[in-house]
C-alpha positions as CSV (number, residue, x, y, z in Angstrom):
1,X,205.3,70.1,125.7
2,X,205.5,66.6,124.7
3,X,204.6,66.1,128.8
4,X,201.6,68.4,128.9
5,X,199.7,67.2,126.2
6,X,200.3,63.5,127.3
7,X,198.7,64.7,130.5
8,X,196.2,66.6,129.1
9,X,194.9,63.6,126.9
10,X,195.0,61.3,129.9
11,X,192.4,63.2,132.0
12,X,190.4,63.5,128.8
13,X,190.8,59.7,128.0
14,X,190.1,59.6,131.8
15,X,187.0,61.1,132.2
16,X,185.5,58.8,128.6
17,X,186.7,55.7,130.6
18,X,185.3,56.8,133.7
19,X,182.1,57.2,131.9
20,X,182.3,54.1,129.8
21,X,183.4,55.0,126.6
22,X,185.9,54.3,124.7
23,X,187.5,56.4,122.4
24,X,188.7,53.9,119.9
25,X,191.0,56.3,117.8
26,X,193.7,57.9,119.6
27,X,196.2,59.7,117.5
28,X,197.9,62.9,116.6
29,X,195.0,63.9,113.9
30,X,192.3,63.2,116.4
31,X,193.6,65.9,119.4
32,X,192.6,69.5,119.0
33,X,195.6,72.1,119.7
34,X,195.0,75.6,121.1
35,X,197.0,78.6,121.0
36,X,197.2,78.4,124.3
37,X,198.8,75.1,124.5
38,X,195.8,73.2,125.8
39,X,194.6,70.2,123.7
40,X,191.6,68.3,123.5
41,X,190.0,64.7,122.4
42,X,188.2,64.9,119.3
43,X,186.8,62.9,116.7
44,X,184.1,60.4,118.3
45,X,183.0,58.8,115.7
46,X,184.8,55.4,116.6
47,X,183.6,56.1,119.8
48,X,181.3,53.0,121.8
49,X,179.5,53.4,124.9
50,X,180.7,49.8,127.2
51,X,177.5,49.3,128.9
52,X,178.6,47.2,132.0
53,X,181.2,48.3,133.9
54,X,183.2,44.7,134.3
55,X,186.0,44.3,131.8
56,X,183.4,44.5,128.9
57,X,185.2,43.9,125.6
58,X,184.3,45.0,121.9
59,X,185.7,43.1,119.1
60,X,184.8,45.6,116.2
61,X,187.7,46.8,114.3
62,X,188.1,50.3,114.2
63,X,190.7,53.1,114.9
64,X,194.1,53.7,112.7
65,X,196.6,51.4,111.8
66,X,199.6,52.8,113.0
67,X,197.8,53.3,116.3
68,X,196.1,49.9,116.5
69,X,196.4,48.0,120.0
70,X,197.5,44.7,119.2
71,X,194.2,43.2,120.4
72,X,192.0,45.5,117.9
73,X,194.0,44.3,115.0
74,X,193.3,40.5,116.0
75,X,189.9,41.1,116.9
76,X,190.3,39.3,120.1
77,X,188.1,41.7,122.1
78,X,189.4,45.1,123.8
79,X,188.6,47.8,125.8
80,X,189.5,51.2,127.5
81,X,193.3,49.8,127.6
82,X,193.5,49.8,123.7
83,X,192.9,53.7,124.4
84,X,196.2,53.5,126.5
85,X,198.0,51.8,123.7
86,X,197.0,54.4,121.0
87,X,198.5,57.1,123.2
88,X,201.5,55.5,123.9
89,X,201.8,55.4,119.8
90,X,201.1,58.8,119.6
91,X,203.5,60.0,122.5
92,X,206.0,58.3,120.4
93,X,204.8,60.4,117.2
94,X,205.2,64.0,119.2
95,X,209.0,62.5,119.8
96,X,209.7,60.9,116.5
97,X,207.8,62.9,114.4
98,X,206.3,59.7,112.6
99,X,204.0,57.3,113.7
100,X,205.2,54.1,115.1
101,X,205.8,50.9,113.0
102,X,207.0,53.5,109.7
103,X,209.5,50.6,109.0
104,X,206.6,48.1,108.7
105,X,204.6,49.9,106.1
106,X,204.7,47.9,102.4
107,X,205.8,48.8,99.6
């Protein structure tokens, strides 16, 4: 299943990035799961529209922790990749069952 959904989320994150959006908040609570084992993106309110289509960068931070691309937490400017990042942390949740960087979290 773990295969599926990763697919599924990649033609939705597709078709935002095609578009020139960018999600911004990629993570377990943020995908819709039907009955019928199809998912989908939700939550846009982190959402932000890249208006030119070369390697435009936004340097708000925004999104989840635990699901942060590196370059959102330092504020250095990111884009549709950070998306790519966030899934990758939340692939690793559907395996582990907790997010990423659990070991990290103070005390």
């Amino acid at each position: 299943m773990v295969a599926s959904y990763t697919q599924q989320i990649l033609l939705g994150l597709e078709y935002l990035h095609y578009n020139n959006i960018v999600h911004r908040d990629i993570k377990a609570a943020n995908i819709l799961l039907r009955d019928n084992g199809t998912c989908q993106l939700a939550d846009f309110g982190s959402s932000k529209k890249i208006i030119e289509k070369t390697n435009a960068n936004t340097k708000s931070f925004c999104g989840t922790p635990y699901w942060m691309a590196p370059e959102v937490v330092k504020q250095s400017g990111h884009n549709r990749f950070a998306d790519i990042w966030s899934l990758g942390c939340t692939v690793y949740e559907m395996i582990a069952k907790e997010p990423p960087w659990m070991d990290k979290k103070e005390n």
